[in-house]
N, C-alpha and C positions, 0 to 999 in steps of 0.2 A: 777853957775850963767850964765858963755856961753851958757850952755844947755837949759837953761829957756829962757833966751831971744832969741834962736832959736826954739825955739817952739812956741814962741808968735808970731815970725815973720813971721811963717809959713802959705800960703796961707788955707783957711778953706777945707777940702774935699766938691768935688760939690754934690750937692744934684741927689738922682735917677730922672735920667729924661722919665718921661710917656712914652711908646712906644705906636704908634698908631695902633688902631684894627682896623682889615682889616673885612668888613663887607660884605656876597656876601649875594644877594637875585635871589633867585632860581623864576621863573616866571614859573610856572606849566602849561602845555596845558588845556584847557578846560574838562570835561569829556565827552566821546562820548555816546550822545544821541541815541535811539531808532529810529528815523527817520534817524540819518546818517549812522546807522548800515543798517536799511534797504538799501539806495541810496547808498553804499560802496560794500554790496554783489550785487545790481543788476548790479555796475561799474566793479567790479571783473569780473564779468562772463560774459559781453561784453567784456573785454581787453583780455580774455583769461588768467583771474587769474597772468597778471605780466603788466610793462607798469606804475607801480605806479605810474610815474610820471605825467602821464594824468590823472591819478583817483585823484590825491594829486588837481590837477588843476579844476577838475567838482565838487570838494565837496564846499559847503557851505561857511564852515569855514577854516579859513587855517591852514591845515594840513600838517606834512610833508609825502615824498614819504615813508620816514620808519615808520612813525606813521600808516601810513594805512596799509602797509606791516606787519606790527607786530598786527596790530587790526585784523587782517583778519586771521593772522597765528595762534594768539595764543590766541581767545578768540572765533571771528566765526566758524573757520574750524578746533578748536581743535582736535576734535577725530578724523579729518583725516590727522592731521599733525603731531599729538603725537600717533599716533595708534602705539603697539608694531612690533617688527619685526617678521615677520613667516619664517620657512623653505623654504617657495619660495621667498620670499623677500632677502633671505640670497644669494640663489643662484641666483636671479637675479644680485644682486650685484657682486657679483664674475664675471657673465659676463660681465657684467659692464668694469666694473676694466681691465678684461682681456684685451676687445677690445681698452678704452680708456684710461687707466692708471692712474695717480694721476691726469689727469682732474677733479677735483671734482665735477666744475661748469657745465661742460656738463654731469658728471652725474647726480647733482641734477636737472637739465633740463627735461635727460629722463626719470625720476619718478614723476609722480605725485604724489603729498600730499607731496614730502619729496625734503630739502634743502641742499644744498651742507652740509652744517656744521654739519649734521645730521647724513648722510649716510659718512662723515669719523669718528666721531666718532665711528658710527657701523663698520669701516672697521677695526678700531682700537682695539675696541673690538672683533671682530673675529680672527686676529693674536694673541692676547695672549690668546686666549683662544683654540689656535691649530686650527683651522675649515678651517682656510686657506690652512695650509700646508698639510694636511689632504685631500682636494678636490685636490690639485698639484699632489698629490703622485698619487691619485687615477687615474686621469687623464690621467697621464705617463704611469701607467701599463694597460689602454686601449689601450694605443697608442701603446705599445710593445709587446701585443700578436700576436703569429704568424696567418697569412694567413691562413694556411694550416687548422688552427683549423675553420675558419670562414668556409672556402669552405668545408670542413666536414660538417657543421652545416646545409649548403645549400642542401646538395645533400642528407641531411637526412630529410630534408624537402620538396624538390622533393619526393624521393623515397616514402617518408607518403603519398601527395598528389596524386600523378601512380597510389598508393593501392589503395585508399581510391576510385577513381574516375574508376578505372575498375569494380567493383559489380552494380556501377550504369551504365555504358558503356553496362553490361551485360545483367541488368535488361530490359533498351531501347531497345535491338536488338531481346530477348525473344518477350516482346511484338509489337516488329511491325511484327515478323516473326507471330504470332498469328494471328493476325488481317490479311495480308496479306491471308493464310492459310483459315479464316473463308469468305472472301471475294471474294476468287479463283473462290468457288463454286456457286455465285451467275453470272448468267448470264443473261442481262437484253438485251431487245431487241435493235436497234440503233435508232428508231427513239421515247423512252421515255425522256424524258428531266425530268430530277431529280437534284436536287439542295440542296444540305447540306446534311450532313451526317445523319444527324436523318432520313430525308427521304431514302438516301439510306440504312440506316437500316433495315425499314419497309419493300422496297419493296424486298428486300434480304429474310425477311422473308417471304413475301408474295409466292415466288416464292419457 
């Protein structure tokens, strides 16, 4: 009987109360028209392709300094900003790296077409895949060969050129000793005045 009438007296359980939905509205940029693609690349290539934020300022409509930055990167200059990487391109990077080190930002500076975020990813991809340590090593054992071998390579280079340049040294001395010789025998009197060689030929002969 206690028990009943403590359960009757017992406050009711409260009911679920609604939680409130949180509601966000995304306000999308406009899309970029044909005319602002044109007036973006002719801003681009007065700024010297960086500056956004004076380009972000001449356009039209408002746009931000990334929106143009990324309009230009990744839709106008694609294929020069996604173009893959070549064997010079690798070694450029390497000098890169060498002189500047994990500066990224001044690397991506000194390359055109390509952004900081780009060229470490590639730098990242060349460490595991060896190419780095690979040009290191290689590097090293330039720098460790001896002297002696280098000045060998010179004076066998000399010694080629000596040979090569005495047959013609020889040939020049044969013919002007000839000529001299065909010329001995020509004796002209001092008061003809003769001028270029063809003429003294003739009168060589003549005589």
């Amino acid at each position: 009987m206690d028990r009943e009438v403590n359960m009757a007296s017992s406050p009711p359980a409260p009911a679920s109360v609604p939680r409130p939905r949180l509601i966000v509205r995304l306000r999308l940029p406009p899309a970029w028209t044909p005319e602002e693609d044109a007036l973006l690349q002719r801003l681009a290539k007065e700024n010297g392709f960086r500056r956004w934020s004076r380009i972000a300022r001449s356009m039209p409509r408002r746009r931000s300094a990334r929106s143009c930055r990324d309009r230009w990167r990744h839709h106008l200059a694609r294929d020069l900003y996604h173009r893959p990487f070549t064997a010079r391109d690798d070694d450029e990077l390497l000098r890169l790296h060498r002189r500047l080190g994990d500066c990224w930002k001044e690397i991506g500076r000194a390359v055109y077409g390509r952004t900081s975020r780009v060229m470490r990813r590639r730098w990242k991809e060349l460490r595991r895949s060896g190419f780095v340590a690979s040009a290191a090593a290689a590097a090293a054992a330039r720098k460790e060969e001896p002297a002696g071998a280098e000045d060998a390579d010179d004076e066998m280079v000399e010694s080629d050129k000596e040979s090569s340049s005495e047959p013609e040294s020889q040939g020049r001395l044969g013919l002007t000793n000839a000529l001299a010789s065909s010329f001995a025998s020509c004796s002209l009197r001092d008061d003809q005045t003769i001028v270029g060689s063809l003429e003294l030929g003739f009168a060589c002969m003549a005589l």
